[in-house]
Every structure is written in C-alpha cells, then in structure tokens.
C-alpha positions as CSV (number, residue, x, y, z in Angstrom):
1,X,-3.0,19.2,31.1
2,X,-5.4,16.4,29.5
3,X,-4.3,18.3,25.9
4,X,-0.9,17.9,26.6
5,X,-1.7,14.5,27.8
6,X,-3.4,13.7,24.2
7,X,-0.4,15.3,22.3
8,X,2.3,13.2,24.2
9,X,0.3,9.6,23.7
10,X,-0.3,10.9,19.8
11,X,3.7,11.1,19.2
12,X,4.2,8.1,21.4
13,X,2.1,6.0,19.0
14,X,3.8,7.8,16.0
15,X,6.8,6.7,17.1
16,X,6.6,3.4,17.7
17,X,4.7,3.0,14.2
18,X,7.2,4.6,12.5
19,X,9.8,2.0,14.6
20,X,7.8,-1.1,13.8
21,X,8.1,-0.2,9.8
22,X,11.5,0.4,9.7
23,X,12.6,-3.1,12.3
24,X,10.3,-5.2,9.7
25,X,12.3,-4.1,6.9
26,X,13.3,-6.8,4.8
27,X,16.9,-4.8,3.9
28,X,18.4,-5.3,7.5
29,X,22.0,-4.8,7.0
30,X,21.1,-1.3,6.0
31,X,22.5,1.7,7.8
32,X,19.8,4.2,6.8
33,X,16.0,3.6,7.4
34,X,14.4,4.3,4.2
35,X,13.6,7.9,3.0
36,X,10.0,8.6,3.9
37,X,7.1,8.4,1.4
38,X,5.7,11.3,1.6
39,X,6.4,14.6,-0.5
40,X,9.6,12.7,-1.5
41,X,10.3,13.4,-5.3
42,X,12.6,10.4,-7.1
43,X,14.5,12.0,-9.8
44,X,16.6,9.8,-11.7
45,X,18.4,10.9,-14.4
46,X,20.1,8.5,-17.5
47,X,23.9,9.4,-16.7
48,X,26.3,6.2,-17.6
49,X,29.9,6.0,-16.1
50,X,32.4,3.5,-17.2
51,X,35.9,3.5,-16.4
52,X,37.2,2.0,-19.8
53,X,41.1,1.5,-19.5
54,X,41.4,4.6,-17.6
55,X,43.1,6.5,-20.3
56,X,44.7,9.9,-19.3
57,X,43.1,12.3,-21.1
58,X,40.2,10.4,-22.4
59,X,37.4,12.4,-21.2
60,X,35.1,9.2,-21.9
61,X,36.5,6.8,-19.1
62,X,36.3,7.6,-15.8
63,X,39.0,7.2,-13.0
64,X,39.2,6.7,-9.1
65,X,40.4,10.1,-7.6
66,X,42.0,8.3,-4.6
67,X,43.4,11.5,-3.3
68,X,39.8,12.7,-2.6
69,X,38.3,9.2,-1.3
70,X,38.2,7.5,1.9
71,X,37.0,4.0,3.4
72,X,35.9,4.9,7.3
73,X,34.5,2.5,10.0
74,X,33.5,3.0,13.1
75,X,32.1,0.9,16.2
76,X,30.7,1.2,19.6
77,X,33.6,0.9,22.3
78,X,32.4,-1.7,24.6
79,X,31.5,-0.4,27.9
80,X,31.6,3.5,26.7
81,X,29.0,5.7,25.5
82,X,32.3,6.6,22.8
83,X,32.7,5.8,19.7
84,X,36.1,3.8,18.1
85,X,37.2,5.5,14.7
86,X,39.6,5.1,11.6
87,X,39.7,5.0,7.9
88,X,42.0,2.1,5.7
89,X,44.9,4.4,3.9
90,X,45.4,1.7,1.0
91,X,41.6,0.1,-0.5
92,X,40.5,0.0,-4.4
93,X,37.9,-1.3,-7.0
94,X,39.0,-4.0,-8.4
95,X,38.2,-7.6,-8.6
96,X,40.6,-9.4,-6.6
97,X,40.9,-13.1,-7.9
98,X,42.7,-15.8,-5.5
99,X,46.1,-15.4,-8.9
100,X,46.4,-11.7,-7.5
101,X,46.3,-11.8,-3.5
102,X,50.1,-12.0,-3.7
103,X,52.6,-9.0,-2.4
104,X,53.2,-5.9,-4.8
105,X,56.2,-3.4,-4.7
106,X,55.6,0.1,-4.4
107,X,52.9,2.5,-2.6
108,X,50.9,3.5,-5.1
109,X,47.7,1.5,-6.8
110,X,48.6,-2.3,-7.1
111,X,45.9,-3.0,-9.3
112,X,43.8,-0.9,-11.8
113,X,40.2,1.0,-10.1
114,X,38.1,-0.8,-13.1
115,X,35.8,-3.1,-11.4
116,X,32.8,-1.0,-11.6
117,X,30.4,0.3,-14.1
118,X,27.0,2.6,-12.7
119,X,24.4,3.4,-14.9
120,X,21.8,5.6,-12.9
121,X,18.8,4.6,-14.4
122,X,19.3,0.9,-14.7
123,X,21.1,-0.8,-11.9
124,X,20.7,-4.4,-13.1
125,X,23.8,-3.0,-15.5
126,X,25.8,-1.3,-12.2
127,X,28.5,-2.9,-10.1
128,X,31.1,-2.5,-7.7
129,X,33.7,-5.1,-6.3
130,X,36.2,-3.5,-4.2
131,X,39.1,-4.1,-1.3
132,X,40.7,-3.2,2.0
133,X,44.2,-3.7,3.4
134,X,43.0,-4.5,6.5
135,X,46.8,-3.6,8.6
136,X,46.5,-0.2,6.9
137,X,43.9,0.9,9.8
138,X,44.4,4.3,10.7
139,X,42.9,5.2,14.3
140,X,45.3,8.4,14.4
141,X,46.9,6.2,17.3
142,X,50.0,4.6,16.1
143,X,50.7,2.7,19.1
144,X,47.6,1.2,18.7
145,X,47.7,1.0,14.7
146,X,50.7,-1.2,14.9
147,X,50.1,-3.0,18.0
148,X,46.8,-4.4,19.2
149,X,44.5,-3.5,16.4
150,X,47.6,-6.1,14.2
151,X,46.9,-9.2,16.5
152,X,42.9,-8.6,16.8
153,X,42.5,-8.4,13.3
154,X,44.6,-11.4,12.5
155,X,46.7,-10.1,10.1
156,X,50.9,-8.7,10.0
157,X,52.8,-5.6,10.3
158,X,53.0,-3.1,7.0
159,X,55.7,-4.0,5.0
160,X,57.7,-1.2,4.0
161,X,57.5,-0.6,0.2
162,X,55.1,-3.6,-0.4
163,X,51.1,-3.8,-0.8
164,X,49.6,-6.3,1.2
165,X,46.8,-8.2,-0.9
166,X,47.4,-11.7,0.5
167,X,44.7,-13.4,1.8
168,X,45.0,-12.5,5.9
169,X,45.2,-8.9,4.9
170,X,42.1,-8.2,2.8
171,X,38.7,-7.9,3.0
172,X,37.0,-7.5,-0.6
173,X,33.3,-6.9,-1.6
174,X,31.9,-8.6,-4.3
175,X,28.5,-6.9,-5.7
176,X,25.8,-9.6,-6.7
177,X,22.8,-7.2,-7.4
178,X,21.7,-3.5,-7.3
179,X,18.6,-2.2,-6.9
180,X,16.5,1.3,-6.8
181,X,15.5,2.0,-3.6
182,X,11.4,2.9,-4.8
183,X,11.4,5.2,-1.4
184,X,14.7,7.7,-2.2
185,X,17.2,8.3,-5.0
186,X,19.4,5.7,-3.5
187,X,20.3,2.8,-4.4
188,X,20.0,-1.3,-2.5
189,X,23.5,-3.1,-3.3
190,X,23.7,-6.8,-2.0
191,X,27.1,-7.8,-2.2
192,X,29.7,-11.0,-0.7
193,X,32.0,-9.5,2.0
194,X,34.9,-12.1,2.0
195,X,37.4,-11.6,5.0
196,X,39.8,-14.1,6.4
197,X,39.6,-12.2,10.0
198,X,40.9,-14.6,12.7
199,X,39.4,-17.3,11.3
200,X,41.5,-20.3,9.5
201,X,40.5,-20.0,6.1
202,X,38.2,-16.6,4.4
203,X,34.8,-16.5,5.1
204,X,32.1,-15.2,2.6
205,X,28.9,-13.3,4.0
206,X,25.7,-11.7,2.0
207,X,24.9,-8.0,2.7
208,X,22.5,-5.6,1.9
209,X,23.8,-1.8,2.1
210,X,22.8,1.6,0.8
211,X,24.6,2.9,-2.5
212,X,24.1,7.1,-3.0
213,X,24.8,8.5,-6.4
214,X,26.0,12.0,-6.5
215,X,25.2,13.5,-9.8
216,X,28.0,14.5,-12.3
217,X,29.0,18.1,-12.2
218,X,31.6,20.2,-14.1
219,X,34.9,21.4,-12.7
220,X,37.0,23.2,-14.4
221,X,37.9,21.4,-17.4
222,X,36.4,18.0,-16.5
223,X,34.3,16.4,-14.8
224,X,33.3,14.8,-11.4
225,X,30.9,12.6,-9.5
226,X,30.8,10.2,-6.4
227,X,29.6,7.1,-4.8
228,X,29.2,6.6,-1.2
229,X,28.2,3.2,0.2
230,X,27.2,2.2,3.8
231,X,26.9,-1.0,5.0
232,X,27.3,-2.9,8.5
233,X,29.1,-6.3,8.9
234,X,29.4,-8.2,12.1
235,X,32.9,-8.8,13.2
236,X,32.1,-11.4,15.5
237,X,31.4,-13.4,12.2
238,X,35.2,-13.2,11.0
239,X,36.1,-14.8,14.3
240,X,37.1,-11.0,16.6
241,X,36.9,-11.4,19.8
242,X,38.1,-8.0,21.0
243,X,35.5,-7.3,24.4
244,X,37.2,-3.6,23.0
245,X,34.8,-3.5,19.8
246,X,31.1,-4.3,19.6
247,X,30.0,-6.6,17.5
248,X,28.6,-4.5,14.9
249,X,31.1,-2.5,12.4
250,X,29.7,0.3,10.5
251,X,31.6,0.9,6.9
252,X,31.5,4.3,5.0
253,X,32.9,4.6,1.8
254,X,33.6,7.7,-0.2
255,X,34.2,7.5,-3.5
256,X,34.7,10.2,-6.4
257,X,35.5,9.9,-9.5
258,X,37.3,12.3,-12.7
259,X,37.2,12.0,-16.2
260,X,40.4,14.2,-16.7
C-alpha cells in the first residue's frame, strides 16, 4: 500500500510541475502547451511558398484551395459541460485596407488569397493577414444562424448575391511577427485581431497563436501543402455579452494550398 502510496505522490508532483511550466509561459494566447523537450527531433526543411499573381497554370505561385479549407470556432456553452460549434462559409487572405471594406457582388472570392508568403526556415520573411465574414457563421442551426447569433455578434443579415466586407461584418488578422517555436516544428505567430463586435467603432487586440506547417507533397500533377493556425481571443473584449458563450473563443483555421 505505502508503494502505491509513493507512486501516486511521484505523478502528483509530476503533474503539477509540468502545470506550473506551461501556466508561466510567456505565449499565453496559445492553444497548445509546447511540445515537450525531450526525444523531440526539429526538422525543418528550406521549402518557400509564394502565391505570386496566382496564375492558372503557373506551377510557381501558389493558390488558396478554398474548397478544401475551413475557419472553425468553438466555445464553452455557459452553464453546460457542451460545447458551441460552427465554421465562417465566406473568410480569405488578404489584406483588407479601410478603401476595400465596401459591399461586393457575387459569391465567389471578393478579393485575391495573396497576403501571405511562408518560408519554412526563416519566418522573419513569413506572413499571413487574413478575414472573416462574421454573419456567415454556420452552427448547422439556421434558426439560430440567422437569428440570435445576427444581433449578439452586432452585425446584419446575409445579403443575397453580395459579400459583406464592411466594417460590422469582419474580423481580420493582421500578422506582425513569426517565430520558430525552439520546442516543436511549429511555428509562434503574433498578429492584430481587429473586430468591430458590438462595440462602436473596431477594436484592435495583440495575439500570440500557434502556426503548423504541413510539408509540401505531390498529387497528381501538382502539388500541395497546408497551414493551420490556432489561436484564442476573448469575446468579451469586442463588447459580447451573450451569458450563452464563455468568454473565451477558440479559432481553428485550415488552410491548403495548390500550385495547379
């Protein structure tokens, strides 16, 4: 029994090491703890990806495959063990300047997927700025899609035939530095999240998330590879005061890329 005893304080005190390093970390927006030191092997290799004009046929420039991406969140429902789900149907890479948050006609892309650039083993050189329609919120709920989640959010209805890009209807990330993350192959991004939310004007916040490179790969007759980023904001910050949603939003997003 006293063995068992021994065992059960030794994993205690483990534990609670282990929770001390990763609460004192200096990266707190982070989703992921840091990989652990060790056995880990860092391989990084020297691939470059650009997405130049994002010429058809141009094996050189790189495109967004939409098709095959997503943006996710997710949050604790207040007062349930649950989880709240749901993805954004229209989101892009692109720089948004205040001259383009205007109305666009169609469905497809307003603006060109070119605000990136990821070299893998220098990220002082890679970017990312990127955007959400926030009233495109799919929770597989449609009541719910174009009802509450419209008013708590602060923003309007979808416009049929029109993309959104006005101010009260986006929420845009801005990269300001990327970093190698010295424990894993990932990557630290710090980056301004600008949302207008329910407040009066936008509102601009620093955070830290984690960037993942998934190494090029051959298909076919081109090629592929992929991004994901994960991040946390607090909504509470953007003026949501939904007791429905906690304050903490988890972000996932997916992103793969073609050179066809």
């Amino acid at each position: 029994m006293k063995l068992f005893s021994d065992k059960t304080m030794m994993a205690l005190l483990l534990l609670v090491s282990t929770f001390g390093y990763v609460a004192s970390c200096t990266h707190e927006d982070i989703l992921l703890p840091a990989a652990a030191g060790g056995g880990v092997v860092i391989t990084r290799g020297t691939h470059v990806h650009l997405p130049g004009t994002m010429t058809v046929g141009d094996t050189s420039q790189w495109k967004l495959d939409k098709a095959h991406c997503s943006v996710l969140w997710s949050t604790n429902y207040v007062g349930a063990a649950g989880l709240l789900t749901g993805r954004f149907n229209q989101f892009g890479i692109h720089d948004v300047t205040p001259a383009k948050m205007i109305y666009y006609p169609g469905t497809g892309q307003p603006l060109k997927d070119t605000s990136w650039a990821f070299y893998e083993s220098d990220p002082s050189k890679t970017y990312i700025n990127g955007y959400v329609q926030i009233n495109t919120s799919n929770t597989g709920e449609p009541g719910r899609d174009t009802g509450c989640n419209i008013g708590t959010l602060g923003t309007i209805k979808i416009i049929p035939g029109q993309q959104n890009l006005s101010d009260s209807n986006l929420a845009k990330i801005k990269s300001t530095k990327v970093e190698f993350d010295p424990l894993s192959n990932d990557y630290f991004v710090t980056f301004d999240l600008t949302w207008k939310g329910k407040l009066a004007t936008p509102l601009t916040k620093s955070i830290v998330g984690r960037m993942k490179y998934i190494p090029k790969a051959a298909v076919s007759t081109y090629s592929v590879f992929g991004l994901q980023l994960l991040f946390q904001l607090n909504c509470r910050d953007f003026g949501i005061t939904s007791t429905s949603v906690s304050d903490k939003i988890d972000i996932q997003c997916n992103m793969n890329f073609n050179n066809k």
